[in-house]
C-alpha positions in Angstrom: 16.3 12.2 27.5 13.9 10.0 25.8 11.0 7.5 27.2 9.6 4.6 26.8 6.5 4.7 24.0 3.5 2.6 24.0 2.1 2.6 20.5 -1.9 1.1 20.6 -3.2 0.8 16.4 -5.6 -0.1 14.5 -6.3 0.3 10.9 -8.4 3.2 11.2 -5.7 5.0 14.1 -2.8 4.5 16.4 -2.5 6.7 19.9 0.9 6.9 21.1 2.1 7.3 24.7 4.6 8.0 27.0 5.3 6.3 30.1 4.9 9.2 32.8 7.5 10.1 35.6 4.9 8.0 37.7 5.0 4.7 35.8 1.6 3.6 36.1 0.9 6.6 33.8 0.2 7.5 30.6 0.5 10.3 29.0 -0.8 11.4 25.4 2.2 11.6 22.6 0.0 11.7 19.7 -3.1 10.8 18.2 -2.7 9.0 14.4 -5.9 8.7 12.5 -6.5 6.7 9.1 -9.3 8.4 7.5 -9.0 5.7 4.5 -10.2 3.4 7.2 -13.3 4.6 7.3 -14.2 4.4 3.4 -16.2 1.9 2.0 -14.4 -0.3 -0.4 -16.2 1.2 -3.3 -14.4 4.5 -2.8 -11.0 2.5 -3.3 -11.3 2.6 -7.3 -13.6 0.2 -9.5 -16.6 -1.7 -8.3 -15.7 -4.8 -9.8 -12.2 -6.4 -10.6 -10.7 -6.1 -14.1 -11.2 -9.4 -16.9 -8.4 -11.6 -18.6 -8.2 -14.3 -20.6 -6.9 -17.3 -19.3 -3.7 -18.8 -20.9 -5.6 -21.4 -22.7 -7.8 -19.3 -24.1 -10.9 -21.2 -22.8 -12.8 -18.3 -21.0 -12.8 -14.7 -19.4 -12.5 -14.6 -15.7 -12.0 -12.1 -13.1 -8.4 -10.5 -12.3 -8.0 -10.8 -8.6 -6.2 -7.9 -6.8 -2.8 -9.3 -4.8 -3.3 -6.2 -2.2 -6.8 -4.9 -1.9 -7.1 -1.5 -1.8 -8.2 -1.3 1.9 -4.8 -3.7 2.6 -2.9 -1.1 0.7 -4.0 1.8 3.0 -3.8 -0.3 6.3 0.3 -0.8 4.6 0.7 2.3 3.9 -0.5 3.7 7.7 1.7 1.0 9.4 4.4 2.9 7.3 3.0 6.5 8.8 3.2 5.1 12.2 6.5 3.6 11.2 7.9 6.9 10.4 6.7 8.8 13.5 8.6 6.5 15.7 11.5 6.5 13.5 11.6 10.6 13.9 11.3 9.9 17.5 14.3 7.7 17.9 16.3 9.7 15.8 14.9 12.5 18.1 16.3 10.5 21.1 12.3 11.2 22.2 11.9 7.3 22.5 14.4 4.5 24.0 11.9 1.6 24.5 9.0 0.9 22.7 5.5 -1.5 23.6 3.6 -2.1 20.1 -0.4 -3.0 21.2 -2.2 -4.6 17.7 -4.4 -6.6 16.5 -2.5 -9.5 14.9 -2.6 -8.0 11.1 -2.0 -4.4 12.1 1.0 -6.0 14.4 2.4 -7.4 11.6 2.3 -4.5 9.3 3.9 -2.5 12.2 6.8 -5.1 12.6 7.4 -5.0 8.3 7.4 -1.4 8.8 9.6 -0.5 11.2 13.6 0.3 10.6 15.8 -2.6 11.9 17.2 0.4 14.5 13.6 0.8 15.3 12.8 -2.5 15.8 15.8 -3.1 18.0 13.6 -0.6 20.9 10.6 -3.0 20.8 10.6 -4.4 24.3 7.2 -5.7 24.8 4.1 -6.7 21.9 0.4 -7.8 22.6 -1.6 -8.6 19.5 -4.9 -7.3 21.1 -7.4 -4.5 19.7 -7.6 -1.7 22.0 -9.1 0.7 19.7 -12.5 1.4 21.8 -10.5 1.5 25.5 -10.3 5.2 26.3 -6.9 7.0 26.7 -7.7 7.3 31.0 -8.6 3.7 31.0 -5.6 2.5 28.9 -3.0 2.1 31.9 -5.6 0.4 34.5 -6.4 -2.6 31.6 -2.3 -3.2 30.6 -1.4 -3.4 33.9 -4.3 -5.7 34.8 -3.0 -8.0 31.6 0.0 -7.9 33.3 1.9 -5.7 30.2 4.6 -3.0 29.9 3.3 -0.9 32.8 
């Protein structure tokens, strides 16, 4: 029988979690880590933006990228994550789901996930919990008055 998921990101990770049989605990699913996150943006691929020439022919000017390379690997984790709970659904590992974000990484998540997914999302916060520790997580969402 599956459980209800509580899915904290971040570009540079996600920790997932499982309601406990006491529900005022957590317990540890998985720990997702982006080591992309941590690269500076020069390790992404050129140091400075490609040229063109504009249509009127009037000057050179910089090429700006529509998806950065550091908003290309924050995408392309929010798909990871995306994929995990997928598996767990199909698993039957997971029947509701919490999604805890900041607002970008939130949003990624949401464009991410499968519509059958996305159906299980009971409950968002668009908050960064990245630095609150695993044992602390449960105390702080309940005092917020979320999910638990």
């Amino acid at each position: 029988m599956g459980k209800n998921w509580l899915v904290i990101a971040h570009r540079a990770g996600a920790r997932i979690f499982a309601r406990g049989d006491d529900p005022h605990t957590l317990e540890v699913v998985e720990h997702m880590d982006n080591p992309q996150a941590h690269q500076p943006e020069r390790e992404f691929g050129s140091d400075r933006p490609g040229r063109s020439v504009d249509s009127s022919r009037h000057g050179r000017h910089a090429m700006n990228n529509e998806a950065p390379a550091r908003e290309a690997s924050a995408q392309k984790f929010a798909r990871r994550i995306a994929e995990r709970l997928d598996a767990a659904r199909v698993g039957h590992e997971l029947v509701q789901l919490a999604l805890v974000a900041e607002p970008h990484m939130l949003g990624l998540l949401r464009d991410a996930l499968s519509p059958h997914t996305a159906a299980l999302v009971s409950a968002e916060l668009e908050k960064d919990l990245l630095h609150v520790a695993d044992k602390d997580l449960a105390a702080y969402l309940k005092q917020a008055n979320f999910w638990i």
